[in-house]
C-alpha positions in Angstrom: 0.0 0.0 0.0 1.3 3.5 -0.9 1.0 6.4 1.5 -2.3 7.1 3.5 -3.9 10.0 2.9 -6.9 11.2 2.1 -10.3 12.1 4.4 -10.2 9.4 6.1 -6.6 9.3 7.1 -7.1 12.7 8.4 -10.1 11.2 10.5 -7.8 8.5 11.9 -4.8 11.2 12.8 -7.3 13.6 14.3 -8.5 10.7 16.6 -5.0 9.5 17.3 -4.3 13.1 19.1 -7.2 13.2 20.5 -7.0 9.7 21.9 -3.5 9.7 23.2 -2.6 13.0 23.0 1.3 14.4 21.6 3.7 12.5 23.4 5.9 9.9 21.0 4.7 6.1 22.0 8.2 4.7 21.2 10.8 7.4 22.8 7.9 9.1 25.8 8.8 12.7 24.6 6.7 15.4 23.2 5.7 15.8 19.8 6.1 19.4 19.0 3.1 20.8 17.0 3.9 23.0 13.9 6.9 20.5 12.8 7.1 20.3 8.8 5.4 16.8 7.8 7.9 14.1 7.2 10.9 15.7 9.7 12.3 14.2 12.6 10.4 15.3 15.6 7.4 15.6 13.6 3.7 14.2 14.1 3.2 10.4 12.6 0.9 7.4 13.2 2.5 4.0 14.5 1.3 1.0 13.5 1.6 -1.2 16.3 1.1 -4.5 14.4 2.7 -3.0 10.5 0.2 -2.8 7.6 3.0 -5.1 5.7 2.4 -7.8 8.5 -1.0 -7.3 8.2 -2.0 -4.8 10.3 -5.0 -3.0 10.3 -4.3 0.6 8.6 -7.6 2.3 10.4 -8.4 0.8 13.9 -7.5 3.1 16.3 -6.1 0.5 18.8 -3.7 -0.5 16.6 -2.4 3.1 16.1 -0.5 5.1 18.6 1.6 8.8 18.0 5.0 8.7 17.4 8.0 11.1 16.4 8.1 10.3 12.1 12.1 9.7 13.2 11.1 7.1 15.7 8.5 5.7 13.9 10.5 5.3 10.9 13.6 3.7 13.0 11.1 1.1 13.6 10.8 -0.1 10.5 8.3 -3.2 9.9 9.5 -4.8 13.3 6.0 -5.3 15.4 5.9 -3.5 18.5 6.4 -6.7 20.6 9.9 -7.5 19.7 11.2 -3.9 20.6 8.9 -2.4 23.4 9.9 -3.3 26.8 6.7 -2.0 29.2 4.3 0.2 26.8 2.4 3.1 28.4 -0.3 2.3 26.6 
């Protein structure tokens, strides 16, 4: 699948703030609004089971907030073989 976007992408990140708020899932800091898209410390949606291993793209509980550097450090790994006592 290609990158998400679209109106109900936008739904999904909207609730994904709301839901758990600005704080990075992976590294516990804050995500600084008003970050250019696609930057380091910027707002992005981790998928806690990967779309490519099946994950589902949409569901809120398998989405969490995450730095777009951290969440792309991640890579396709599922969250179980690298988190250590989630906050979630």
């Amino acid at each position: 699948m290609a990158g998400l976007s679209g109106h109900r992408w936008r739904q999904l990140v909207e609730r994904v703030k709301t839901e758990y708020a600005w704080v990075c899932w992976i590294c516990h800091q804050p995500i600084p609004e008003g970050v250019p898209a696609r930057t380091p410390r910027s707002f992005s949606v981790h998928h806690l089971t990967p779309r490519s291993k099946g994950g589902a793209v949409y569901d809120l509980a398998n989405c969490r907030p995450a730095h777009y550097g951290c969440n792309s450090s991640q890579g396709d790994k599922p969250a179980q073989s690298w988190v250590t006592s989630p906050d979630w």
